[in-house]
N, C-alpha and C positions, 0 to 999 in steps of 0.2 A: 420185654425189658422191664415193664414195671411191676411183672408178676415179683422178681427178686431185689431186695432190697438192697442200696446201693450201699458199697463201704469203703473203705480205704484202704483194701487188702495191697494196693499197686505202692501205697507208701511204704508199708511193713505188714510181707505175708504175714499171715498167722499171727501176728502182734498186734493188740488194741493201743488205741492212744494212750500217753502217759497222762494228760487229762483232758475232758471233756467239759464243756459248758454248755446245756442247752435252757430255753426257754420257749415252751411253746414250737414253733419251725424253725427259731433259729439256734445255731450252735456255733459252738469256737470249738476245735481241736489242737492242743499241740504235739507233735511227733518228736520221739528221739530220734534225730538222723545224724550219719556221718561229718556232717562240719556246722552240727548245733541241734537247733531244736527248729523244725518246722511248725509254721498255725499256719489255718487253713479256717475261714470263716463263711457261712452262707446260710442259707436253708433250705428246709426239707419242702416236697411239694407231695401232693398225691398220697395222703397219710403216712409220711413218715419214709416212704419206697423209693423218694429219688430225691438223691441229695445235687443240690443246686450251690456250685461256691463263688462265693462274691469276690474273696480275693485269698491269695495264699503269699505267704513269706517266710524265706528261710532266715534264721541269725544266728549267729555265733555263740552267742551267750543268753543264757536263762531271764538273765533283767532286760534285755532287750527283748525276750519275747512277752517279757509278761508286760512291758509298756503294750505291743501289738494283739496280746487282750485284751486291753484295756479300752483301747483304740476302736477295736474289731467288734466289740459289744457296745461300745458308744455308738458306732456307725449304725449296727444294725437294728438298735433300739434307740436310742438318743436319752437312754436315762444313766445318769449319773448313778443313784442310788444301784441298778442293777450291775453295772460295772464294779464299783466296789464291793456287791454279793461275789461276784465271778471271781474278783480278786484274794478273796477271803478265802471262797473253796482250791484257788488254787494253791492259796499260802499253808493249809490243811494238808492238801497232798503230798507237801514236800517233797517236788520233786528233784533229782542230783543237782547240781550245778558242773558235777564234772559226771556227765551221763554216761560217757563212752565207757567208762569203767566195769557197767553194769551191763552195757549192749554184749551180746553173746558172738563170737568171733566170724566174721565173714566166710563160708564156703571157696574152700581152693577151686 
């Protein structure tokens, strides 16, 4: 198992996260899903090959996930200043606030 590296295919086959935060082992991901935006926070063990999450949450709305960045990078580092780094590359990415629009239509 820890020959292959671990990913998040089981959130969105074949789709990477809409953004990513890491530093060093830890990371924040957030997911476009069906009733909002999923994050998913934890770290990596074992050079990078097995992802370890400390916590995940789904929400409704885009400002609500990015407080649970914010949140999620406080917890896992305790630094303020890198929290507002994470918040900054997320405000960059610009990601939808109406996401669904851009999700590509569910299989009959």
């Amino acid at each position: 198992m820890l020959d292959e590296p671990e990913t998040t295919a089981a959130v969105h086959p074949g789709r990477a996260p809409g953004f990513v935060w890491k530093d060093f082992s830890r990371f924040v991901e957030l997911h476009a899903v069906k009733t909002g935006w999923l994050v998913l926070w934890g770290h990596y063990t074992h050079a990078g090959k097995q992802k370890i999450l400390a916590g995940n949450q789904t929400y409704a709305d885009l400002p609500s996930a990015r407080r649970r960045l914010i949140d999620a990078v406080l917890e896992l580092t305790g630094e303020q200043r890198l929290a507002a780094e994470a918040l900054a590359l997320l405000d960059r990415a610009r990601l939808p606030l109406g996401h669904q629009s851009r999700l590509p239509p569910e299989p009959l």
